[in-house]
N, C-alpha and C positions, 0 to 999 in steps of 0.2 A: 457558595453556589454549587448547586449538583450538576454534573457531564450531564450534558445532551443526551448520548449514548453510550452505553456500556455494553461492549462487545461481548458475547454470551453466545457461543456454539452449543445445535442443540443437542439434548443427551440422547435420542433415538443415533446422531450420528457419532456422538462419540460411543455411543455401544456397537455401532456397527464397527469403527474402525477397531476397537478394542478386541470383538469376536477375530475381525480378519487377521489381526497382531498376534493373538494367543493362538491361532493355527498353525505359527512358526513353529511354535516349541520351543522358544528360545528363552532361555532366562534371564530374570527379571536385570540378574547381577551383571551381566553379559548388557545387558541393556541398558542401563545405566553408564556402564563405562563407555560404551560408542556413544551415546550421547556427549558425555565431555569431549572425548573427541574429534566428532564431527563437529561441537562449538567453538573448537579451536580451530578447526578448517575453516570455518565460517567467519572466524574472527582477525584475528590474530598469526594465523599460519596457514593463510588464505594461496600460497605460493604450493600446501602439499593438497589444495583443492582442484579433482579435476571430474570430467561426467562420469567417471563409474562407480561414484562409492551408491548409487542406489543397485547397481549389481549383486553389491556383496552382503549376505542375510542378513548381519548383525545391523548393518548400517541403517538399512531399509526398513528395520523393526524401529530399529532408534528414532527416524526419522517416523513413522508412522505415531508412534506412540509419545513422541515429545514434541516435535515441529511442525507437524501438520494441523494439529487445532490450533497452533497457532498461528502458524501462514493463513487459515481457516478465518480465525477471527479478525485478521486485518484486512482479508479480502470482504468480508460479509461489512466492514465496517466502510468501507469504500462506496460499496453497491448503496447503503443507506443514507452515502453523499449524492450518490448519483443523480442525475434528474430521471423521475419515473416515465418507461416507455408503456406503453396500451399492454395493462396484463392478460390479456385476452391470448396472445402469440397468434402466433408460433412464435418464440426468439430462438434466436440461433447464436449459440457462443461459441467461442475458439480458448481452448487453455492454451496456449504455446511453452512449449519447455514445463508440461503439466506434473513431472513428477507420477507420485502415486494419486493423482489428480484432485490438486491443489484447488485449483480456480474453479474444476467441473463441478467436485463435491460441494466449495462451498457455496457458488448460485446454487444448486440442487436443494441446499438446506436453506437458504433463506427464500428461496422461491416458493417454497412448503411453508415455511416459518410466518409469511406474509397472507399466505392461503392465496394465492394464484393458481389460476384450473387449468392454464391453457398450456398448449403443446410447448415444450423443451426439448431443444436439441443440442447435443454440446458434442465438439469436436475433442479430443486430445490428440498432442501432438509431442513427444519424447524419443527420446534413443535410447530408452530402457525399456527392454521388453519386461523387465522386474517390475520396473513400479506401474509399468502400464497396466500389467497382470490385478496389479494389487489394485490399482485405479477400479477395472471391472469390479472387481473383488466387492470392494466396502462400497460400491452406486447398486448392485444387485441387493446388498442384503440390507443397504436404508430403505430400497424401494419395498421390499419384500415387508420388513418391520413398519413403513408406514401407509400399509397398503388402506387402510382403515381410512387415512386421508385424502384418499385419491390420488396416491401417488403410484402410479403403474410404468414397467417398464415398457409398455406403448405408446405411450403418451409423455416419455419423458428418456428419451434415447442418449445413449452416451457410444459412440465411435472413437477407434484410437489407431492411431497411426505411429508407427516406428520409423520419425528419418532423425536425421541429423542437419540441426539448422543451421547451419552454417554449408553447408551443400547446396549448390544450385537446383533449380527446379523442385524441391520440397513442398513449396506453397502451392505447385500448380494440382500437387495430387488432390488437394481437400478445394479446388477451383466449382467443384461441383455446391459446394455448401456454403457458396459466397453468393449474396454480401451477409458480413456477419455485424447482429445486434452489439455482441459485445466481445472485445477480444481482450486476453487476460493472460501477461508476459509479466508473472510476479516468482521474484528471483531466479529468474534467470537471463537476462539482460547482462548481469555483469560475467558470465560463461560466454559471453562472443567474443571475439575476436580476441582473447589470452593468447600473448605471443607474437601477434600478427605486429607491424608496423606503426597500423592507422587504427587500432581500436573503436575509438568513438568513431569513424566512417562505416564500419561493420556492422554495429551498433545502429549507427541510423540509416544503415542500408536495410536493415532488417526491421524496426518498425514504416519505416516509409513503405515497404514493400507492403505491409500487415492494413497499414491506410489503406491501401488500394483495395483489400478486401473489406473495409469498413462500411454498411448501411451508411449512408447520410446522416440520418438520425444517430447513429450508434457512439459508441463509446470507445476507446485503446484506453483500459486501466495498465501500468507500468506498475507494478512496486520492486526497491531495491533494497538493501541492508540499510539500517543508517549508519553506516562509516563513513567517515570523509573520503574515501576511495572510492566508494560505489555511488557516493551520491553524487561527491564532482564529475564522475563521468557522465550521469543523468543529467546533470545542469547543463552539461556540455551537449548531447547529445537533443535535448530541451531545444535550445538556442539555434544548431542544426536546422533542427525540423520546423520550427519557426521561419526561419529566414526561407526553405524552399518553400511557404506556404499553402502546405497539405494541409494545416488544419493549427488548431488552437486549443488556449490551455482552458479547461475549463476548471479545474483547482490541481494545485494549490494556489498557484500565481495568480496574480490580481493587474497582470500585464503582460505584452507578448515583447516586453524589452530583453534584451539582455540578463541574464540571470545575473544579479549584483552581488552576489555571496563568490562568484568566482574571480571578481577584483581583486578579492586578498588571498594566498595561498591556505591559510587556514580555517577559512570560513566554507562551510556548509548548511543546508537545509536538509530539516528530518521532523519527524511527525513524532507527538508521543502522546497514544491516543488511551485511557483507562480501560481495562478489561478485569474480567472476574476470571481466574484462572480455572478449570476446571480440576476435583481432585488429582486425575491421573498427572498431571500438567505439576501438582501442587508436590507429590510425592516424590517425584522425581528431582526436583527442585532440591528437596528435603533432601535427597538420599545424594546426590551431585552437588549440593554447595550453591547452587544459582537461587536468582531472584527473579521470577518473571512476574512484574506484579506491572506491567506497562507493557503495551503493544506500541516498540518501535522502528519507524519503518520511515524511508522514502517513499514518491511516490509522484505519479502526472496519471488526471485524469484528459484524454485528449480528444476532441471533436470536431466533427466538420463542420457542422449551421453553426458556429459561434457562439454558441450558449454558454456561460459564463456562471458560478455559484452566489456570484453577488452582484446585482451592480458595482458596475466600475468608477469611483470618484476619488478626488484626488485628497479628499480627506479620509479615507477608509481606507484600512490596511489591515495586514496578517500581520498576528505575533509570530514571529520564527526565532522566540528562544524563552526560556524559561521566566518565569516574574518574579527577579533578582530583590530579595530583602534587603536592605545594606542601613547603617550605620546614618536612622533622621530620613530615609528615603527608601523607593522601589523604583526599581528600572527596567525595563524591558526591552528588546529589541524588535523593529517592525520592517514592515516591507510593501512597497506599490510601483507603481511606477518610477517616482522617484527616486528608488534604490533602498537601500538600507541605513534607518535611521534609528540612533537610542534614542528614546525617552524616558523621562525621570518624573514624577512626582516626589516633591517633599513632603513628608508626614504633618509638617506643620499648615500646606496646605490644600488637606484634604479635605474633602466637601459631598455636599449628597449628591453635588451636580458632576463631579468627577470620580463617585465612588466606584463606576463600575470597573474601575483600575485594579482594582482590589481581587475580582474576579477572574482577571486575562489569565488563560493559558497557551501555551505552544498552541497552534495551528487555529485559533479562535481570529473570526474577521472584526474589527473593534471602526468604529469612527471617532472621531476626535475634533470639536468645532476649532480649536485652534492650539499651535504650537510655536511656544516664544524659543527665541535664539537668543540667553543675554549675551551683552558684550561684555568683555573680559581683558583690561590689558590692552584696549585698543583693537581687538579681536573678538571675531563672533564665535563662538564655539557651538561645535558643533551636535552636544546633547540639546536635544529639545526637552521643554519644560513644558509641565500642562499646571495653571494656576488654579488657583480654589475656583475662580468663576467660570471657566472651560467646563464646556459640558463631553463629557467622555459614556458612551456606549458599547453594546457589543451587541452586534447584528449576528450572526453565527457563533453559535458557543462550539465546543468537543467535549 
């Protein structure tokens, strides 16, 4: 079975970013090594990560030229979760913590990508006056390069402000361009509150606040790394914002329970959605030793009217883990209100009416008419079983 969608940034914008990259002057070789570098900030040695490495050239090329079409293509793949608002606009979006403007660039390119005519307006909001720079930078010269499509810097504005979020009164300056259609806090959520006490209260002191600027209608897209670090703070902060009742999950979650991945110290939720990497993406890889042949990410889409990506029932559920081959059998792990549950199919009893098992991946919404508990020893255990006669589905693919 082939992905739903296959995240694909488009090449007008990656020649633009590419143009603004090569005005550095920086070499390629030079460029290559910040990238390993800043993926071990990112990864692994997230302790010597802190807001100024888009300050410093090398970093800011590295990061333009390797991480930005791909923070690009998990945001463009998000938007194409979204539910569609009137492309007529005016929309108004907010990047928070935009970088060399992550979230602004990539609505810009799938709002063109989709052929929508109507007014765009996108805030940015960073403490680098560097990547802000570069933000202007590569939204003038996509508009310029796709002028053809009606893409004009009048009718498609980008604003950028230098605070620092974590400072009080930051939100009231952009108080003029609320309420906003869509606001977009992708990697940088897990840069609040470093150090402080109470983390995750920072954390959801700053999207709560970001609600209050949200249209009704509108959206809070989050995305995080997927480490177990940055996404248990999500779960956590998830669960937060639930309980004050600002608003709901409208995916990943298929409930406003409890996040159940945070029961056990080593469980997490993370998304791993197919993408086509683009060459410049593909060389760098080659020439650093990486593989980026999957867009992985955390992630909450969050809403006020309740609008939800599936019906809610209590036999339909998310994969949140891979579709385990093993030894007579396939297993997966799922998730709904109930929490978190493994199921198993034996090979012996697969069927056409349960084949669609066969297909699940991570982040896919599946139903399942029924699931046995045998007993064991006087004990019900706790893998669920789906027999030949069970009819198994998948209502949302990735």
């Amino acid at each position: 079975m082939s992905p739903l969608n296959v995240a694909m940034v488009s090449r007008p914008l990656l020649e633009a970013i590419e143009r603004v990259c090569g005005e550095t002057g920086i070499p390629s070789a030079q460029i290559h090594e910040a990238v390993g570098e800043l993926s071990r900030r990112f990864t692994n040695r997230r302790e010597k990560l802190d807001g100024e490495y888009f300050n410093h050239p090398r970093f800011l090329a590295a990061y333009l030229r390797y991480f930005l079409p791909v923070n690009l293509a998990k945001i463009q793949t998000l938007l194409d979760e979204m539910p569609r608002t009137a492309a007529a606009g005016p929309i108004r979006v907010l990047d928070v913590g935009s970088g060399p403007g992550t979230g602004a660039l990539g609505v810009l390119d799938w709002w063109r990508s989709h052929g929508f005519s109507g007014e765009l307006s996108v805030t940015a909001v960073d403490q680098s006056v560097a990547a802000l720079d570069q933000a202007r930078r590569i939204w003038s010269c996509y508009c310029r390069m796709e002028a053809h499509a009606k893409i004009h810097l009048a009718t498609h504005r980008l604003t950028t402000y230098r605070e620092n979020l974590e400072r009080r009164g930051w939100h009231e300056k952009i108080s003029s361009a609320m309420p906003f259609d869509l606001i977009i806090v992708a990697n940088s959520l897990n840069e609040i509150g470093v150090g402080s006490r109470d983390p995750i209260t920072a954390k959801t002191k700053l999207l709560s606040e970001l609600l209050n600027g949200l249209a009704p209608h509108g959206t809070l897209m989050v995305i995080e790394p997927a480490l177990r670090e940055t996404s248990r703070s999500l779960h956590q902060v998830r669960d937060r914002l639930i309980e004050e009742g600002n608003c709901t999950v409208y995916s990943p979650c298929l409930h406003e329970r409890n996040c159940p991945a945070l029961e056990h110290p080593d469980d997490w939720c993370h998304e791993e959605r197919p993408w086509e990497p683009p060459p410049s993406v593909r060389n760098i890889d080659k020439a650093v030793g990486f593989i980026k042949d999957a867009l992985k990410f955390s992630y909450l889409l969050l809403r006020k009217d309740g609008k939800a990506i599936v019906r809610r029932q209590s036999d339909v559920y998310r994969v949140v883990s891979e579709l385990r081959v093993m030894k007579g059998e396939k297993r997966a792990w799922l998730c709904n209100e109930q929490g978190r549950i493994e199921i198993g199919r034996l090979d012996r009893l697969a069927s056409p009416r349960n084949a669609a098992l066969d297909g699940w991946r991570r982040g896919a919404v599946v139903q399942i008419e029924k699931i046995a508990h045998k007993e064991r020893q006087g004990k019900i255990s706790s893998l669920g079983r789906i027999d030949s006669d069970v009819t198994v589905g998948i209502i949302r693919e990735v």
